[in-house]
C-alpha positions in Angstrom: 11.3 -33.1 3.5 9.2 -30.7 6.1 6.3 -29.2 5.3 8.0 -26.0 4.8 10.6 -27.0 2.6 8.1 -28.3 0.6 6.2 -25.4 0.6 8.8 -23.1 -0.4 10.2 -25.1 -3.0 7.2 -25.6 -4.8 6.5 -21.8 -4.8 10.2 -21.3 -6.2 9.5 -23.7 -8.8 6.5 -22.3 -10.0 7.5 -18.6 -10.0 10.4 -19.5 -12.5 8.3 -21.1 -14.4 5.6 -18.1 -14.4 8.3 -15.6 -15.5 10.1 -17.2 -18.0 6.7 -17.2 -19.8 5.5 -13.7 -18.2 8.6 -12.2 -19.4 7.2 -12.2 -22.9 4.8 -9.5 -22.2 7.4 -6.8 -21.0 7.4 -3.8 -22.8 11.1 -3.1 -24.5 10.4 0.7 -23.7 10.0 0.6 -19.5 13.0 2.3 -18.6 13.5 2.8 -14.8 13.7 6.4 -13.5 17.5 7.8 -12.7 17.6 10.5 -10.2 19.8 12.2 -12.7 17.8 12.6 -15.3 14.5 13.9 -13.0 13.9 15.5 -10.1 13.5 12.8 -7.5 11.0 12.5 -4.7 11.5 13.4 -1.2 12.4 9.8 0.4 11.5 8.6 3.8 12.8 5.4 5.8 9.7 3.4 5.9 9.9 2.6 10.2 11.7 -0.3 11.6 11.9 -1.6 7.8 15.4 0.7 7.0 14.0 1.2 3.8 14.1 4.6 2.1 11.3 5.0 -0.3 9.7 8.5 -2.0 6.9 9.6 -0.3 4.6 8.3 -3.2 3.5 4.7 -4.2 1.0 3.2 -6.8 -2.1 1.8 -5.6 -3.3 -1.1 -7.3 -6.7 -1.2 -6.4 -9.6 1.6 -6.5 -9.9 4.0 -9.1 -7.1 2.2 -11.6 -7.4 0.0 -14.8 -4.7 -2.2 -12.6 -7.3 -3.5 -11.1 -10.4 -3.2 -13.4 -11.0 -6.4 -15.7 -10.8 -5.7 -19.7 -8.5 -2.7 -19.1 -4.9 -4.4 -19.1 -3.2 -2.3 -22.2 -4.1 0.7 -19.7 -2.8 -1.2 -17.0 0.9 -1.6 -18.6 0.5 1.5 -19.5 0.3 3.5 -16.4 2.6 0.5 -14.8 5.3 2.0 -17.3 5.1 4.8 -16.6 5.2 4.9 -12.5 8.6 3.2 -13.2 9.4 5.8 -15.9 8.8 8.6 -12.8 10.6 6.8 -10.2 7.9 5.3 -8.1 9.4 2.3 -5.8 6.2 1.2 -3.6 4.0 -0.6 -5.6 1.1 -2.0 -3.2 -2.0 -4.6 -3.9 -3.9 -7.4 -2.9 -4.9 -11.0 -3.2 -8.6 -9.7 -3.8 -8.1 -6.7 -6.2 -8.9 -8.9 -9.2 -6.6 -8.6 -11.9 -4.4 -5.9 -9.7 -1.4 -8.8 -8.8 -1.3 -10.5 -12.6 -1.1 -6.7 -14.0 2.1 -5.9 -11.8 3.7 -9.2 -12.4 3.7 -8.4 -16.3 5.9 -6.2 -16.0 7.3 -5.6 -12.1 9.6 -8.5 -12.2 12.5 -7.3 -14.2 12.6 -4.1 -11.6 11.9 -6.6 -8.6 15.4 -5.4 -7.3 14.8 -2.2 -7.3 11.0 -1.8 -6.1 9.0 -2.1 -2.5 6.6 -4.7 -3.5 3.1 -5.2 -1.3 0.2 -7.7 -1.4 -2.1 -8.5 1.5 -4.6 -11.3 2.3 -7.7 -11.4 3.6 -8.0 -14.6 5.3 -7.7 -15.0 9.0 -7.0 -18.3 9.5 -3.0 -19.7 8.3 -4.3 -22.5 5.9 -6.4 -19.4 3.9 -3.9 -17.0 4.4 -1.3 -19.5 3.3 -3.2 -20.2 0.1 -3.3 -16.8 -0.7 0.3 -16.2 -0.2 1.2 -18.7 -2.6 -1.6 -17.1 -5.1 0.0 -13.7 -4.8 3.2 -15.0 -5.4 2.4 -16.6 -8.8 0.4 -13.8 -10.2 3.2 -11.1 -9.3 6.0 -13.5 -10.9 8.2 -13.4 -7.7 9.7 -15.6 -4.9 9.5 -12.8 -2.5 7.4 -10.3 -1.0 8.8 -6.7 0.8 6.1 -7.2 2.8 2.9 -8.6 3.4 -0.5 -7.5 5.3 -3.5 -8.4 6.8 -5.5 -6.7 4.7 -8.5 -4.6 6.1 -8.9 -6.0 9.8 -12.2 -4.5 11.4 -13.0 -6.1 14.5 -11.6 -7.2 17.5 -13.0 -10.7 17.0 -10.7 -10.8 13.7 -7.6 -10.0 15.8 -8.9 -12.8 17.8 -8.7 -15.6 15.0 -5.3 -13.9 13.4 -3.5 -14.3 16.9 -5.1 -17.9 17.4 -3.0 -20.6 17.4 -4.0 -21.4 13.5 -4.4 -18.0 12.8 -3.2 -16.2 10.0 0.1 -14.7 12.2 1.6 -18.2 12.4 1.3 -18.2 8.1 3.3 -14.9 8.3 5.9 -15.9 10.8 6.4 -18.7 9.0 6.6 -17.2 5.4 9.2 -14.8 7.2 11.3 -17.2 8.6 11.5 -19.0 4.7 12.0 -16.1 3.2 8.9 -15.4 1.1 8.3 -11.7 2.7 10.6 -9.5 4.3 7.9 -7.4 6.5 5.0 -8.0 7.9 1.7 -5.7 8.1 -1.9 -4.6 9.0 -4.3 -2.6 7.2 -7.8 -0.7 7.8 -10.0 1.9 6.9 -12.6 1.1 9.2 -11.8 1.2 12.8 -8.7 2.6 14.1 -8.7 1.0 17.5 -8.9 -2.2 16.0 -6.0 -1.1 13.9 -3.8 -0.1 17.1 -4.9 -2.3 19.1 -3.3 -4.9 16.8 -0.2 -3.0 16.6 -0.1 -3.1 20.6 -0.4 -7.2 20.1 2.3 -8.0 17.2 5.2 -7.0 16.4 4.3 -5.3 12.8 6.8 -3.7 10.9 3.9 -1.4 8.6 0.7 -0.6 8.5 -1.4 1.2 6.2 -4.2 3.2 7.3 -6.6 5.6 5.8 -5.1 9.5 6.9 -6.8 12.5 4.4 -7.3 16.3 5.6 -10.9 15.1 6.7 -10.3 12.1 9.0 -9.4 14.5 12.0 -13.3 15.6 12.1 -14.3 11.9 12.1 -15.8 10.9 15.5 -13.0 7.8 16.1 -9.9 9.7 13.6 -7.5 7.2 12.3 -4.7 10.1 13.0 -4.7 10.7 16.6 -5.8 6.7 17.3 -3.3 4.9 15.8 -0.3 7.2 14.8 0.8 7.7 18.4 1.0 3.9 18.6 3.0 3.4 15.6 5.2 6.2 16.6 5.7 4.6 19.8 6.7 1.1 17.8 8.8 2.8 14.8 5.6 0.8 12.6 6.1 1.9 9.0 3.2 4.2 8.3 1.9 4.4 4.6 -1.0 6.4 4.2 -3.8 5.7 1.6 -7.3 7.6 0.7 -5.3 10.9 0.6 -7.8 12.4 -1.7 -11.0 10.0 -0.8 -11.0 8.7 -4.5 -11.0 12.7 -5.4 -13.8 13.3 -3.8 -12.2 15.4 -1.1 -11.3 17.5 -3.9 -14.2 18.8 -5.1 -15.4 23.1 -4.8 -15.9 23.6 -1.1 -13.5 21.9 0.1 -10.0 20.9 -1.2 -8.5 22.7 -4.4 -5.4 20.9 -5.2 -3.7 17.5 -4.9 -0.9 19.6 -3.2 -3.5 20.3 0.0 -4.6 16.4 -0.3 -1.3 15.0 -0.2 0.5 17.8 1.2 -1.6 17.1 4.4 -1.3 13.5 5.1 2.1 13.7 4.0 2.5 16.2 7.4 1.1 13.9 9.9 3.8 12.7 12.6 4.6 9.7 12.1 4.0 9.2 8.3 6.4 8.0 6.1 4.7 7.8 2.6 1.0 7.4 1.2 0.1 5.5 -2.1 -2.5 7.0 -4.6 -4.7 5.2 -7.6 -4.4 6.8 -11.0 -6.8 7.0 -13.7 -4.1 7.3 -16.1 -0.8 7.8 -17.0 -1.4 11.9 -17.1 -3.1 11.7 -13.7 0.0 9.5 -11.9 2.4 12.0 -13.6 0.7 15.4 -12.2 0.4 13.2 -8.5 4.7 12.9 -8.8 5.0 16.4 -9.7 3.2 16.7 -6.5 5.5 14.6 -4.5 8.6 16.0 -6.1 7.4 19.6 -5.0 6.2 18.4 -1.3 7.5 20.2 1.9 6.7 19.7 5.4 3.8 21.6 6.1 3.8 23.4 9.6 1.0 24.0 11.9 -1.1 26.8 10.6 -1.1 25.3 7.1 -2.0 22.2 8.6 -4.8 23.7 10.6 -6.2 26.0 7.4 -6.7 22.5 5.7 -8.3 21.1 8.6 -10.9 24.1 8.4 -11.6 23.7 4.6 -12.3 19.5 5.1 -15.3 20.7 8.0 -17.6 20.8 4.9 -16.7 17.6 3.2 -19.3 15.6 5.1 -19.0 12.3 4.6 -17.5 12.5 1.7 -14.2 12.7 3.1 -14.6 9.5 4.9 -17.0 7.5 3.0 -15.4 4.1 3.2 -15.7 4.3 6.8 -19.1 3.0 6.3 -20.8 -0.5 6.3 -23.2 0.0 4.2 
């Protein structure tokens, strides 16, 4: 056998295995959301993907028990009840600690009906590969929707991922066995970086950080990277809509329906994901979503205004220290 068959049998093998015993641990109450029974979502096709998805996902890292150790009856909880209100995208990471074991308690039995996402760190294919096969275990699946490179910075990283044992042969490969559908790259620290690595792959998403404040950032995410992904019909999934909530705050934002509203409205966006706190918090984010319309330019513009006092609050993980 090759290498690759070996690979991918192995990771077969052990997901079953995983499951049957993970499977214990699903709630008998998850019921998936049916579009006649709630109002449903506005839905986008995510880019090149073909996908329709709502314009909200659950973020599994941040401001979320998912992802906090000690917190996993909260966890199930709020993962419940995402699939309760209809949400489809359901996005982590190799490094969010206990983010990927909390979806695959209870995401598999859905796994034909939800986006799933993980990302890895490494650069290099033998780390990224390793992570991969990580991911895969702890989310209790044979296959991801799609897979990024999570949080790429520098130039020098896009260096090492395009190298010829960099972590873009892992994807390609994982690809062509049929472990992930799509392939990715994320970043909330340097756009050009961001579209600049667009320009060099063929990507089929990326997720970015686009909130009402990054406009009045010196290098904006929004006018850096957007155009680019337009250009490349790149999937576009926005993330630190709110800042962790601290772009709504008196003085500046005054509703969740400004927040999202406003990324939402950016060309070339096709959906943002969001952390809750709890289940309440995820449910008033989908009322959000349900009620969302396009906003036009003036409203667009007013929000704009409002953000010119958020500092660097609005774009706090922008920094390196």
């Amino acid at each position: 056998m090759t290498r690759k068959t070996n690979r991918r049998n192995f990771l077969i093998g052990s997901v079953a295995a995983a499951t049957a015993i993970g499977s214990q641990a699903l709630s008998k109450k998850t019921t998936f959301a049916s579009s006649s029974t709630i109002k449903s979502m506005p839905a986008r096709i995510l880019g090149k993907t073909q996908i329709s998805l709502p314009v909200l996902g659950l973020g599994g890292a941040g401001q979320t028990p998912i992802s906090y150790e000690g917190k996993e009856k909260e966890a199930i909880a709020l993962i419940e009840k995402a699939l309760e209100l209809g949400i489809k995208y359901y996005d982590t990471a190799a490094s969010y600690g206990p983010s990927e074991e909390r979806f695959g308690k209870i995401l598999p039995t859905y796994r034909d009906r939800i986006y799933l996402n993980s990302k890895t760190a490494s650069r290099d294919y033998d780390g990224a590969w390793r992570e991969l096969e990580l991911s895969l275990k702890r989310l209790q699946t044979d296959y991801l929707d799609s897979w990024q490179l999570h949080h790429v910075s520098f130039t020098d990283e896009l260096d090492i991922i395009f190298s010829n044992q960099g972590a873009i042969k892992a994807v390609e490969e994982a690809k062509e066995q049929g472990l992930i559908k799509f392939s990715g790259i994320t970043g909330h620290h340097e756009p050009e970086v961001i579209a600049e690595g667009l320009r060099r792959y063929d990507f089929d998403t990326t997720l970015i950080s686009l909130n009402a404040a990054d406009v009045h950032h010196p290098r904006p995410f929004s006018r850096t990277v957007l155009p680019v992904a337009q250009a490349k019909n790149v999937g576009v999934i926005a993330m630190k809509v709110p800042a962790y909530g601290k772009l709504l705050q008196p003085g500046i934002l005054s509703s969740m329906e400004q927040a999202m509203g406003y990324s939402l409205s950016l060309p070339g966006v096709h959906c943002c994901i969001i952390a809750a706190e709890n289940p309440e918090q995820l449910e008033a984010n989908v009322t959000v979503a349900r009620n969302y319309t396009l906003l036009n330019t003036a409203q667009m513009t007013q929000i704009e205004q409002l953000t010119i006092n958020a500092g660097e609050d609005g774009a706090f993980f922008r920094r390196w220290t």
